[in-house]
MIBALUM-349905 format. One record per atom (N, C-alpha, C): residue in three letters; atom name; x negated, y, z negated. Coordinates in Angstrom, 2 decimals, always signed. Example, Ala and Ser with C-alpha at 12.3 -4.5 7.8 and 13.67 -1.06 7.14 Angstrom:
MIBALUM-349905
{pt Ala N {-13.19 -5.69 -7.80}} {pt Ala CA {-12.30 -4.50 -7.80}} {pt Ala C {-13.20 -3.30 -7.80}} {pt Ser N {-12.85 -2.25 -7.08}} {pt Ser CA {-13.67 -1.06 -7.14}} {pt Ser C {-12.90 +0.03 -7.87}} 
//
This chain:
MIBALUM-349905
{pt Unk N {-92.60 +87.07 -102.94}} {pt Unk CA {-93.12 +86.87 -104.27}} {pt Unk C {-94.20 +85.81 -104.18}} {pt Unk N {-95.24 +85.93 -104.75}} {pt Unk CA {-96.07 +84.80 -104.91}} {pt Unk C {-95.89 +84.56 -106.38}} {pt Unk N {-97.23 +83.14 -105.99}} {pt Unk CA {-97.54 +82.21 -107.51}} {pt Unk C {-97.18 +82.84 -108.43}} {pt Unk N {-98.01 +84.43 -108.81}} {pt Unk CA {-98.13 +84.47 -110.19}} {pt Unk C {-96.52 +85.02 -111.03}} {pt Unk N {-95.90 +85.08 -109.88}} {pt Unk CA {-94.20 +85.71 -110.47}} {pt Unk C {-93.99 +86.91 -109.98}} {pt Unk N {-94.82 +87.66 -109.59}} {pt Unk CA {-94.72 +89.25 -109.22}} {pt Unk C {-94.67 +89.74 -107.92}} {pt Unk N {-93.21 +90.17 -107.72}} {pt Unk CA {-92.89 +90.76 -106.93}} {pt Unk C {-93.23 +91.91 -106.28}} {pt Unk N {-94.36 +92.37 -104.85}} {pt Unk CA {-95.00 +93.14 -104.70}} {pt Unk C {-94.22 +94.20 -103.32}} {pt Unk N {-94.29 +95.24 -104.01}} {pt Unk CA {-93.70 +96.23 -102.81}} {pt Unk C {-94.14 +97.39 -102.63}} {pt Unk N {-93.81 +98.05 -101.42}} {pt Unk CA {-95.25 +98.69 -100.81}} {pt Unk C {-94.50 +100.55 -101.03}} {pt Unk N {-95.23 +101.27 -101.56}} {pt Unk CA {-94.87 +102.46 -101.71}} {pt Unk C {-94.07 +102.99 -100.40}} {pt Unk N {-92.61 +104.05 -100.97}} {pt Unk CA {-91.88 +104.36 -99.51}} {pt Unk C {-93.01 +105.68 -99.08}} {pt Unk N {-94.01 +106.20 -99.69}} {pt Unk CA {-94.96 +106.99 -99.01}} {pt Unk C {-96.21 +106.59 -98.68}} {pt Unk N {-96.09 +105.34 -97.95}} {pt Unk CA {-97.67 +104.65 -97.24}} {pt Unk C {-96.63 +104.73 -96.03}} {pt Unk N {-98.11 +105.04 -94.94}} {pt Unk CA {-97.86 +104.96 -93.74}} {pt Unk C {-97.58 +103.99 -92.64}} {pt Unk N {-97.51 +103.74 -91.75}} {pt Unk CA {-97.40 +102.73 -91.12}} {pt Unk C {-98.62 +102.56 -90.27}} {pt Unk N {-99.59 +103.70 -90.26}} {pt Unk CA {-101.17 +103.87 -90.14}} {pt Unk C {-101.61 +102.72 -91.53}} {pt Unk N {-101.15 +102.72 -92.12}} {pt Unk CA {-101.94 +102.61 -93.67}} {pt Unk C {-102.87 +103.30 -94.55}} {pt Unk N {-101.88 +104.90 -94.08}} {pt Unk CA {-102.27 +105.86 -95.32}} {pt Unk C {-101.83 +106.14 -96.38}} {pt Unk N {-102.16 +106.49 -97.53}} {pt Unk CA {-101.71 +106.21 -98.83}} {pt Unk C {-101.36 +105.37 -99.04}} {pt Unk N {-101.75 +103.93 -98.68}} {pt Unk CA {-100.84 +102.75 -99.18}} {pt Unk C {-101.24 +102.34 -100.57}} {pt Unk N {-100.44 +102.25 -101.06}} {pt Unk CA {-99.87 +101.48 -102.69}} {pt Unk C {-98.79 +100.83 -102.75}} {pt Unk N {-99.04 +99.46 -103.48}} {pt Unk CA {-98.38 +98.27 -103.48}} {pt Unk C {-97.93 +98.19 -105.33}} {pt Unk N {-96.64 +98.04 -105.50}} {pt Unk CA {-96.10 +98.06 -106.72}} {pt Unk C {-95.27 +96.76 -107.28}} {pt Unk N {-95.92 +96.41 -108.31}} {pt Unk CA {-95.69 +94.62 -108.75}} {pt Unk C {-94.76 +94.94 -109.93}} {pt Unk N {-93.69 +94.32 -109.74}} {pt Unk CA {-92.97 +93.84 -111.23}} {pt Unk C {-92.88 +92.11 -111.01}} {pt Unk N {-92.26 +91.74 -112.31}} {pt Unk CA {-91.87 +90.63 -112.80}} {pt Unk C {-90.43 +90.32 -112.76}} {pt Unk N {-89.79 +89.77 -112.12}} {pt Unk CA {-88.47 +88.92 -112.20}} {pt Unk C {-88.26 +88.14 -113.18}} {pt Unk N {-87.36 +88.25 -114.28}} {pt Unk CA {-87.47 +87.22 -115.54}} {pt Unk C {-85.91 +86.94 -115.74}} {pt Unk N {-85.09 +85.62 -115.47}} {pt Unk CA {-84.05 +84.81 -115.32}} {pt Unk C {-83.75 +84.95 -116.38}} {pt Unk N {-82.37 +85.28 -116.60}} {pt Unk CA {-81.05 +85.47 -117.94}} {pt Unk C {-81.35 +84.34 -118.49}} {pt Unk N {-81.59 +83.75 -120.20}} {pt Unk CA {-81.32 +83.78 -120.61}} {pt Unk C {-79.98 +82.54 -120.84}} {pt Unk N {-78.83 +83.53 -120.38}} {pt Unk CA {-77.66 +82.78 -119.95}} {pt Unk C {-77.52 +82.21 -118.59}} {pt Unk N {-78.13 +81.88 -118.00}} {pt Unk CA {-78.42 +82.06 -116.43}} {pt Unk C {-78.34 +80.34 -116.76}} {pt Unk N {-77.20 +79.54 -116.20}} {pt Unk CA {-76.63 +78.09 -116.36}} {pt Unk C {-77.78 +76.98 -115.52}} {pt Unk N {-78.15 +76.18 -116.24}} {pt Unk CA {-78.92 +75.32 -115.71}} {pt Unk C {-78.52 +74.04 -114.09}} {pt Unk N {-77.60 +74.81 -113.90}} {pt Unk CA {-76.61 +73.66 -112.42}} {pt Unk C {-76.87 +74.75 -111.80}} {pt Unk N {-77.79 +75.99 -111.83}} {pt Unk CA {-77.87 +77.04 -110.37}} {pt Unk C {-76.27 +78.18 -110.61}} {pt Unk N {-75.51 +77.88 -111.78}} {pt Unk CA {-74.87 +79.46 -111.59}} {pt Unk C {-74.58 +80.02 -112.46}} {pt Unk N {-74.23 +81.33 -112.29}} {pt Unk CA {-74.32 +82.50 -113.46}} {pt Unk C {-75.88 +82.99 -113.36}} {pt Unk N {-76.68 +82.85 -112.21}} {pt Unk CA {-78.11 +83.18 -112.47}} {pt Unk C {-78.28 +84.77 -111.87}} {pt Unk N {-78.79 +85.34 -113.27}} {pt Unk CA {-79.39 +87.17 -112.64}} {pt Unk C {-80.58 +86.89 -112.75}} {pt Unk N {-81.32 +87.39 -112.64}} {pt Unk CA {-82.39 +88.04 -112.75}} {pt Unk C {-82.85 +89.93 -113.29}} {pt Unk N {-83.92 +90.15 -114.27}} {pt Unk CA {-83.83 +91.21 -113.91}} {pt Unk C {-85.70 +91.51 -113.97}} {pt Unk N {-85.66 +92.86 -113.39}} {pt Unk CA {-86.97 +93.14 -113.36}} {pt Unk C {-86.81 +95.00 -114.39}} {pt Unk N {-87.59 +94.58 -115.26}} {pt Unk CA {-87.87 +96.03 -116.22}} {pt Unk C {-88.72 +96.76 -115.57}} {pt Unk N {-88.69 +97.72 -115.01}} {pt Unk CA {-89.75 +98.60 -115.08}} {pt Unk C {-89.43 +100.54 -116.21}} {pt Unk N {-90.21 +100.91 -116.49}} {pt Unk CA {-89.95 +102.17 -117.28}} {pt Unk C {-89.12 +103.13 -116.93}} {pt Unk N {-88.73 +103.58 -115.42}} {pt Unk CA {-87.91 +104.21 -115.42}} {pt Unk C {-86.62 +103.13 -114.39}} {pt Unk N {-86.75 +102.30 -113.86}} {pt Unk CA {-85.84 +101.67 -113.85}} {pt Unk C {-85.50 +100.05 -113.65}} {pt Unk N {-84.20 +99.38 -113.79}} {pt Unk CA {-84.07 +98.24 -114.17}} {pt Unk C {-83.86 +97.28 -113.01}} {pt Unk N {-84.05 +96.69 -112.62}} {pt Unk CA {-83.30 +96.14 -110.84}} {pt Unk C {-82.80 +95.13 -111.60}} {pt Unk N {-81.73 +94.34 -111.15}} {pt Unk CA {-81.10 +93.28 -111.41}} {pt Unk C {-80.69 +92.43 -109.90}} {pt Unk N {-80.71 +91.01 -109.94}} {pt Unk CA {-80.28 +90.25 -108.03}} {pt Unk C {-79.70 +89.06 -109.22}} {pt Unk N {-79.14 +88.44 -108.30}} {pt Unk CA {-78.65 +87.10 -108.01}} {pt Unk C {-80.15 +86.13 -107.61}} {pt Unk N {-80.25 +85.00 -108.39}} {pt Unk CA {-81.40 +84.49 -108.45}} {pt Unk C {-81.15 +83.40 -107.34}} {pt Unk N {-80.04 +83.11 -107.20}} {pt Unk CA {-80.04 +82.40 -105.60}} {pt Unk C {-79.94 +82.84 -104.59}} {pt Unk N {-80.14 +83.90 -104.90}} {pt Unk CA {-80.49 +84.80 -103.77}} {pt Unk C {-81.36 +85.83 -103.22}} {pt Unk N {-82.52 +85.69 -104.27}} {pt Unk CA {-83.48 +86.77 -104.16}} {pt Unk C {-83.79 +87.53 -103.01}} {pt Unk N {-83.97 +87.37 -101.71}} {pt Unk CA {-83.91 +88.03 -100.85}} {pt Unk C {-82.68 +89.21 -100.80}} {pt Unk N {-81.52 +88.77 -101.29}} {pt Unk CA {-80.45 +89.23 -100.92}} {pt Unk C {-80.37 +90.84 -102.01}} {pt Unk N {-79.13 +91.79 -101.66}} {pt Unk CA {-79.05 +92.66 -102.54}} {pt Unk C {-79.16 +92.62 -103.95}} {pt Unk N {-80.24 +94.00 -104.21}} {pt Unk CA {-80.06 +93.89 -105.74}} {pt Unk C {-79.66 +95.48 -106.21}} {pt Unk N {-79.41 +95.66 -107.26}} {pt Unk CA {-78.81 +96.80 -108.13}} {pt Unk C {-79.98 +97.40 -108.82}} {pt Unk N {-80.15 +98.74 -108.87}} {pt Unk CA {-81.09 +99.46 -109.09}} {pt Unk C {-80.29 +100.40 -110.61}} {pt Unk N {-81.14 +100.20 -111.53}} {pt Unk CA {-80.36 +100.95 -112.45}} {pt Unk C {-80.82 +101.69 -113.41}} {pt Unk N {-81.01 +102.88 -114.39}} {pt Unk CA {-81.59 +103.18 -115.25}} {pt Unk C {-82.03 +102.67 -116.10}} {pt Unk N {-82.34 +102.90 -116.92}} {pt Unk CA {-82.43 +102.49 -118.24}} {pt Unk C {-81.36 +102.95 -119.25}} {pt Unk N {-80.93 +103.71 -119.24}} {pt Unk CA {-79.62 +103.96 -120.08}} {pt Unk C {-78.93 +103.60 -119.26}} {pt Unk N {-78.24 +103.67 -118.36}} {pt Unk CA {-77.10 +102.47 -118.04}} {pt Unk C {-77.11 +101.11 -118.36}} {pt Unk N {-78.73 +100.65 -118.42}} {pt Unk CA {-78.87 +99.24 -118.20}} {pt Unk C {-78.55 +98.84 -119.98}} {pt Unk N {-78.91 +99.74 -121.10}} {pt Unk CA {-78.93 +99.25 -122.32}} {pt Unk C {-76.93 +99.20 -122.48}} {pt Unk N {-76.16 +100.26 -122.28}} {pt Unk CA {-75.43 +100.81 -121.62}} {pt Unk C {-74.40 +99.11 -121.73}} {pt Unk N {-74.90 +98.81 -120.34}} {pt Unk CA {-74.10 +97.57 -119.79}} {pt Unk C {-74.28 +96.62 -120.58}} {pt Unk N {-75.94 +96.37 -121.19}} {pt Unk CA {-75.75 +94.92 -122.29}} {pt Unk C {-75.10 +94.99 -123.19}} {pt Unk N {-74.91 +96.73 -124.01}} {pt Unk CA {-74.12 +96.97 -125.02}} {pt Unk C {-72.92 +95.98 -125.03}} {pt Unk N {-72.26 +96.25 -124.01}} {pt Unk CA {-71.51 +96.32 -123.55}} {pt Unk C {-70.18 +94.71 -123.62}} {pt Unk N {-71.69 +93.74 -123.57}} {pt Unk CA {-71.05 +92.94 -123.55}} {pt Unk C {-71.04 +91.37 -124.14}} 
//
């Protein structure tokens, strides 16, 4: 991720030539409820057809890939 917040990732159909390459930016934007001592922190990133959600101390680490109706779905939810 750089400066400006946006997380950049490289299309799974660019080559390793560097054909067709396209690079795809979202925004990571911290819960909200996300506790100021470092826990309870998500993150999520909106995009139109889907939602990613990580652990913000852990950004490198696994994140959850999700619709959009699941994702409204789960906030319903809770």
């Amino acid at each position: 991720m750089n400066g400006n917040g946006l997380a950049w990732f490289k299309s799974s159909y660019s080559t390793e030539q560097g054909g067709n390459c396209i690079e795809v930016a979202y925004t990571w934007r911290k819960s909200s409820y996300s506790g100021e001592d470092g826990d309870n922190c998500v993150e999520v990133a909106a995009l139109p057809s889907t939602v990613h959600v990580r652990d913000s101390t852990h950004p490198e680490g696994p994140h959850i890939t999700l619709t959009p109706v699941a994702w409204t779905a789960f906030v319903r939810s809770l």
